[in-house]
C-alpha positions in Angstrom: 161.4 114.3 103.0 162.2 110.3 101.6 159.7 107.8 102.9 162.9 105.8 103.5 165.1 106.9 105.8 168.8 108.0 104.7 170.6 105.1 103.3 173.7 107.5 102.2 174.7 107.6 105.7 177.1 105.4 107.5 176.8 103.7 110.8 179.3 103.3 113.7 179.1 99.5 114.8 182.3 100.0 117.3 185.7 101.2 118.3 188.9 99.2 118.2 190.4 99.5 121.3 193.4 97.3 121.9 194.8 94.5 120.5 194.5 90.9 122.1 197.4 88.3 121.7 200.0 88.5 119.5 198.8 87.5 116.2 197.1 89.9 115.2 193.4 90.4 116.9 191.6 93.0 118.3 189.4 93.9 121.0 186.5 95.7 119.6 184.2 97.9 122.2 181.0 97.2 120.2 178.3 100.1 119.7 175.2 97.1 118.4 172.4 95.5 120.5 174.4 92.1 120.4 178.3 93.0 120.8 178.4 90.1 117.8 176.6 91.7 115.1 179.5 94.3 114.8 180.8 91.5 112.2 177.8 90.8 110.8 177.0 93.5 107.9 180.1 92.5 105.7 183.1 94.3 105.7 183.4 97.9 107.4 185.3 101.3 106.6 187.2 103.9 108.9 185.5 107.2 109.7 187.2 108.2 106.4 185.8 105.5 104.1 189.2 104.9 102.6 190.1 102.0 104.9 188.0 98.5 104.3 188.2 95.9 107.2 187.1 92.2 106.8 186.1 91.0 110.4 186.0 87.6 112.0 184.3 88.2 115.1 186.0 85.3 117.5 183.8 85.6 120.6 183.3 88.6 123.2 185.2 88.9 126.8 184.7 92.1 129.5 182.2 93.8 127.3 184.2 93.5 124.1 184.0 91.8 120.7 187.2 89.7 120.2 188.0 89.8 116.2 190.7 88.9 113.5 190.9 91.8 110.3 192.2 89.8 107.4 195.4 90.9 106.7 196.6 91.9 109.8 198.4 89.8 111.1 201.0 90.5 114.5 200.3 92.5 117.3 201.8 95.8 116.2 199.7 96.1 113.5 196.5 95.6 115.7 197.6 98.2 118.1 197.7 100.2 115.5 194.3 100.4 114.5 193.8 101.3 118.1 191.0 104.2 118.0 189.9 103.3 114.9 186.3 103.7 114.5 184.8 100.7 112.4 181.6 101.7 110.5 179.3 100.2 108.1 176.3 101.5 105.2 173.2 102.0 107.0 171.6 100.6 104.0 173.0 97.2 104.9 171.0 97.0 108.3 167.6 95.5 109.1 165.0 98.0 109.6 164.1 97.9 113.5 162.0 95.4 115.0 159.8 97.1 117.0 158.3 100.4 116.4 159.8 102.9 119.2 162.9 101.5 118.2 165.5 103.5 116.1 169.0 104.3 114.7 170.5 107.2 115.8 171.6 107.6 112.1 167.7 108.0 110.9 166.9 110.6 113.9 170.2 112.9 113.0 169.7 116.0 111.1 165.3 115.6 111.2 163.8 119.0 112.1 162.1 118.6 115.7 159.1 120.9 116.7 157.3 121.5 119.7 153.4 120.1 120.3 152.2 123.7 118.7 154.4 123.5 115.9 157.5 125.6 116.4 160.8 125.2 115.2 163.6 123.9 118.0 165.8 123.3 115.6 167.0 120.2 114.1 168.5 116.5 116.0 172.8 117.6 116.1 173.3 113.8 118.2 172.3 111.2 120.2 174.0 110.5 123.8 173.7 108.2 125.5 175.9 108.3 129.2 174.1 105.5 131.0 171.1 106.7 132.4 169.1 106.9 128.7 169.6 108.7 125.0 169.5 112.3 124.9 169.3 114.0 122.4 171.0 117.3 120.9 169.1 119.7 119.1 171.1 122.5 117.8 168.5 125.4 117.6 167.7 127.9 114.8 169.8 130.6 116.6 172.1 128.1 116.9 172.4 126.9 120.6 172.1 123.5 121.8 169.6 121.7 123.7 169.4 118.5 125.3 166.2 117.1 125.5 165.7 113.3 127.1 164.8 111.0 124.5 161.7 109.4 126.2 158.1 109.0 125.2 156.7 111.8 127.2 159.2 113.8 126.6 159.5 113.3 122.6 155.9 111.8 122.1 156.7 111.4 118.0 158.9 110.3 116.0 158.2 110.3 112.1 160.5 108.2 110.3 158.9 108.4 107.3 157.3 112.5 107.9 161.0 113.6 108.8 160.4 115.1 111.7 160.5 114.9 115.6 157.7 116.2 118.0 158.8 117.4 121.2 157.4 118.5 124.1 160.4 119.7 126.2 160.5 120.2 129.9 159.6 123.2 131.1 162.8 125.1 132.5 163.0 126.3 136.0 166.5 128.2 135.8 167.6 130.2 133.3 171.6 130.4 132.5 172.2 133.6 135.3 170.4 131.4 138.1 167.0 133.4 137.9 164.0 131.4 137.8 162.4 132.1 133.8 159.1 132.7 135.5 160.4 135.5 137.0 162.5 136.7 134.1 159.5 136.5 132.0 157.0 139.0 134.7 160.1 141.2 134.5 160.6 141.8 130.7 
């Protein structure tokens, strides 16, 4: 594994989601620490990396990033790049400042094991619904598993190792309703 994490991959700063007046900007629902800093790593790309954008972010109102693209220039245009997800080389973004701090682009795809060493697969996403990150781990048989992305929970994370040490709840239920304790004395 690189001591560096993955600067081929690409980063997802925000979503256009509307346009705002008529000439031409956009309201940007911003995915960045500081709803600003979605302009502030140079120009972006589409999911495809065909389309380049040039932002001028204008100021934020109701949780989004108002921002002018060069070239467009009238509201239909802006509408039209309604959806659009705006993303940008991770290469181009400061390390994080603190050490339990990290981008979801440098945890996806690292192999996570459990406290004794076995394989639970590797990090498929980070979620994040409100209430914390969670994180998917698609398992070597290939089922998912969320596991909450706190420190008890997923005590280390090695950046530099590549890997992710978990030590996952203990489940109390297993998929038919039985209790695994029970499922476990029975097999």
């Amino acid at each position: 594994m690189p001591d560096e994490p993955n600067t081929d991959q690409r980063v997802c700063l925000g979503v256009v989601v509307g346009a705002h007046g008529v000439r031409g900007s956009v309201r940007i629902k911003p995915f960045t620490g500081e709803p600003e800093a979605v302009g502030a790593y140079g120009p972006v790309t589409d999911e495809s990396g065909r389309h380049r954008y040039e932002l001028t972010v204008h100021g934020t109102h109701k949780g989004t990033v108002l921002a002018g693209i060069a070239g467009v220039r009238d509201r239909d245009a802006a509408l039209a790049l309604k959806g659009t997800r705006l993303y940008v080389d991770r290469a181009k973004l400061p390390e994080p400042a603190e050490d339990d701090t990290f981008y979801h682009a440098d945890l996806i795809g690292l192999p996570v094991e459990d406290t004794a060493g076995r394989s639970l697969g590797t990090v498929a996403a980070v979620h994040d619904h409100g209430a914390g990150d969670i994180l998917e781990i698609a398992g070597p048989d290939g089922a998912a598993r969320l596991l909450p992305f706190t420190r008890d929970v997923v005590p280390t994370v090695d950046i530099a190792g590549g890997r992710i040490v978990a030590d996952p709840p203990v489940e109390t239920e297993s998929p038919g309703g039985a209790d695994t304790a029970e499922d476990e004395e029975t097999a």
